[in-house]
N, C-alpha and C positions, 0 to 999 in steps of 0.2 A: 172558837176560831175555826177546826176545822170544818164544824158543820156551817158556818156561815160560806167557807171558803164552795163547799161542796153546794150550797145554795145556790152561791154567782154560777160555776160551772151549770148547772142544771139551768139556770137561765140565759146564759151565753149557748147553750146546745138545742135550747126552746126559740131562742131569734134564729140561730143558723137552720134548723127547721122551720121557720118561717118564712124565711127566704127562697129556702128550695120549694118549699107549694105554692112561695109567688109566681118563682118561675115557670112554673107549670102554666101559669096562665097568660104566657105569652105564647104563641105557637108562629116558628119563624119559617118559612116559605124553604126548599130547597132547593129552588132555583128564584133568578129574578125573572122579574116581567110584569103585565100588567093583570090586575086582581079584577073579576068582574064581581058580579051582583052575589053580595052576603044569604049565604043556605039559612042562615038562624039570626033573628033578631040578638039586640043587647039584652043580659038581663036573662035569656035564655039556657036551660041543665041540657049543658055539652058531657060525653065521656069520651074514655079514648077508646079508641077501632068501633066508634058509632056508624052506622051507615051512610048515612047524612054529612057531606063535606062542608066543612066551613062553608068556604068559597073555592074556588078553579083559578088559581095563579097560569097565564100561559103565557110564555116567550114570544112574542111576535118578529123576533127579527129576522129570522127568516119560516117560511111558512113551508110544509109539504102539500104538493098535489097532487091526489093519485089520481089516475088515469087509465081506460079500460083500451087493447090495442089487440085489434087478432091475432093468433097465432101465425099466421102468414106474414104478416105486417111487421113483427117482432122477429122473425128470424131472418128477412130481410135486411130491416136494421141491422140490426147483429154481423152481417155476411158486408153488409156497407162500411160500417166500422172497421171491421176487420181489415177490408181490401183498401179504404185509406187512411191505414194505420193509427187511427185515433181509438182512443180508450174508452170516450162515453160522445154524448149526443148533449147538443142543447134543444132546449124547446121556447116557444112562445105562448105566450098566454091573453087569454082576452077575459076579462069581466064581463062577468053578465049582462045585458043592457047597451054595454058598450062599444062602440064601432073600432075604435084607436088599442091597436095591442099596449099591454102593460112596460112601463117602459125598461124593465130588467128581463133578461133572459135565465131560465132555469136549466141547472145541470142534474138529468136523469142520474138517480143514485144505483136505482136496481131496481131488473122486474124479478116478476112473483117466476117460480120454480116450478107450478102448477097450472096448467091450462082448466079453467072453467069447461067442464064437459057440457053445460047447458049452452053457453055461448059460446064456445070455441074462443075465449079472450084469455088475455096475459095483463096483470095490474101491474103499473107503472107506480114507480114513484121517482117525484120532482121535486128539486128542494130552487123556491125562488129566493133571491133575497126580497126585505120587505121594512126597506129604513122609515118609507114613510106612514107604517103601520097602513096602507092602501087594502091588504089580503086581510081579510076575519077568518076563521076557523067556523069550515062548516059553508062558507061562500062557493056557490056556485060560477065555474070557469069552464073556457073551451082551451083546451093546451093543443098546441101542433108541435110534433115534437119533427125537427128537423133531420129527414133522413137522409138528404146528398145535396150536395151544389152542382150547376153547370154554368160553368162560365159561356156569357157569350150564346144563351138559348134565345133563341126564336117560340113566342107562342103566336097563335091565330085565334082571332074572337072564334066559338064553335057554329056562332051564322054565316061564318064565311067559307065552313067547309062542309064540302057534297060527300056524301059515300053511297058510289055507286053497287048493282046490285053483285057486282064480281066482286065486291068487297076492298077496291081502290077507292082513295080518297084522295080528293082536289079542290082547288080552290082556282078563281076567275082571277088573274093576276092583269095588272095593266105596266105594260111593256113602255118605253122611254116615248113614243110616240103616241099615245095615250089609246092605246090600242089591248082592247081586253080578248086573252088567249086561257084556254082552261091550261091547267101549271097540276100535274099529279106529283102528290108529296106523301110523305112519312108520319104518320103521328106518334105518340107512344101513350100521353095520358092526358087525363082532365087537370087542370088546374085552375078550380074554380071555374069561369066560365069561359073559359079556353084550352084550346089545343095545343100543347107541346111540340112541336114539329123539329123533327130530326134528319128528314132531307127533304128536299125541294126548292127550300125557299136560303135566300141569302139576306144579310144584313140589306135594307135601301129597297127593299121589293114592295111592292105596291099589290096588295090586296083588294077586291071587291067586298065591303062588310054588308052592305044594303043595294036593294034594289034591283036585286041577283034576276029579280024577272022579267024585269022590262032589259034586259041584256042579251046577246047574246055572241058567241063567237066569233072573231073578226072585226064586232064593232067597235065603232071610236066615241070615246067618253070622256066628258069632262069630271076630271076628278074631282073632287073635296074632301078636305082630311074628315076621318069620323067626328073629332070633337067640335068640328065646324058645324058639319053635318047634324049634331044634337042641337 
């Protein structure tokens, strides 16, 4: 009786070790998200700490972007932040390809602590969100990361302004009686294909964008808005 008894135990201890080598052969992810293309066919001698990963489980719901931003440009930031009292920066993002920005905005987490001696750059990193799985890992993006607002800016197309050789800069403005006078203003930067302007011109002011040559001081012209004028 007891060697029978001792039999069953030896075989109740041989399935619970059968169990635990089943286990083995499930191997459960340690995060969720979505599984891409299997490293090793079915059927395949897997071990454990082999080289070769199964597969690449990645979280897509929200994605990081890093981003390369000069040293200049980055302590900027930093000095902008600071003076209006906000903690981080947001940025915008555009896909590859794509003309229309992504439709969520990213919150800069942190840059790098080290300036690139080769490039004089500071690495960004941006965490977008990404519900509609839009961002892959490894996609190609242009981020503009937003470094101040001005309420209430005036820009000028950069065809509508002269810089003369004293280094003033103007533009051909037409006055309520459609009378075009040179108007010297303020710039401060590019954005994109215009001028920023910071004095001279007021909200309602009428610029010269084309035609700058056949004009000149004094004379009277009949306006047409630019997008007419396209």
């Amino acid at each position: 009786l007891a060697q029978a008894k001792a039999a069953i135990a030896q075989a109740e201890a041989a399935v619970r070790s059968a169990k635990i080598n089943l286990d083995y052969t499930k191997v459960f992810a340690p995060i969720s998200g979505r599984i891409g293309k299997s490293s090793v066919t079915e059927g395949a001698l897997v071990t454990a700490n082999q080289a070769t990963a199964l597969a690449t489980v990645q979280n897509l719901d929200k994605i990081y972007v890093d981003v390369s931003q000069t040293s200049a440009d980055t302590m900027k930031l930093r000095k902008q932040l600071k003076d209006n009292g906000m903690t981080h920066a947001q940025a915008e993002l555009t896909i590859e390809g794509d003309t229309e920005a992504y439709g969520h905005k990213g919150d800069i987490q942190f840059s790098d602590v080290t300036v690139d001696e080769t490039t004089g750059t500071v690495q960004l990193r941006i965490l977008f969100p990404n519900p509609q799985s839009e961002l892959l890992p490894g996609l190609f993006v242009k981020a503009k990361v937003v470094q101040s607002s001005q309420a209430g800016a005036i820009t000028v197309p950069q065809q509508a302004v002269s810089r003369n050789a004293d280094g003033s800069v103007t533009v051909m403005a037409v006055d309520g009686k459609n009378t075009v006078n040179v108007r010297p203003i303020q710039v401060s930067q590019v954005l994109g294909d215009k001028w920023l302007v910071t004095d001279g011109l007021k909200p309602g002011d009428r610029v010269v964008v084309a035609g700058l040559q056949k004009i000149a001081p004094g004379a009277v012209v009949n306006p047409v808005e630019a997008e007419q004028a396209k």
